[in-house]
C-alpha positions in Angstrom: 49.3 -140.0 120.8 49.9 -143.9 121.6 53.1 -143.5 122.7 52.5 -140.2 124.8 49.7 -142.5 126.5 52.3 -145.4 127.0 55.1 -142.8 127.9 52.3 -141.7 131.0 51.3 -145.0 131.9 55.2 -146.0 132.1 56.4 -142.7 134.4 53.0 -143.5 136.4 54.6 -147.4 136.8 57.7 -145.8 138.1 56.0 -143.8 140.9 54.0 -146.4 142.2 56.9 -148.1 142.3 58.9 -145.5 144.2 55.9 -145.0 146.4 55.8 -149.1 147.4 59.3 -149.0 147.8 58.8 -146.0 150.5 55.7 -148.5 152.1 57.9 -151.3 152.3 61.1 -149.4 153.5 58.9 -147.6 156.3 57.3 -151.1 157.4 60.7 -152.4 157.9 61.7 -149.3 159.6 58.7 -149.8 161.9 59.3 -153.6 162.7 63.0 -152.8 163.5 61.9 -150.1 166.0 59.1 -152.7 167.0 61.7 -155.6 167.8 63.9 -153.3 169.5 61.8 -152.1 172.2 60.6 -155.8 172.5 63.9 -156.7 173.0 64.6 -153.8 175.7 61.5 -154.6 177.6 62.3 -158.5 177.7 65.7 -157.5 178.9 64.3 -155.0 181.4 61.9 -158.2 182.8 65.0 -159.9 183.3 66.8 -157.9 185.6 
């Protein structure tokens, strides 16, 4: 029974890892597209 608990616990771990990584991944996705459109507008001011 231990081990079935720890075997849960473990493939639980392992998703919330998965679902930070997906976080993370779409917070860097929406900084890139964040900085870009920055960028475009500063260069758009400058013309």
């Amino acid at each position: 029974m231990k081990k079935y608990i720890k075997d849960k616990l473990h493939s639980h771990g392992v998703m919330v890892k998965k679902l930070w990584a997906v976080c993370l991944i779409l917070i860097g996705i929406n900084n890139v597209i964040v900085g870009i459109s920055k960028y475009f507008k500063a260069d758009s001011d400058r013309k």
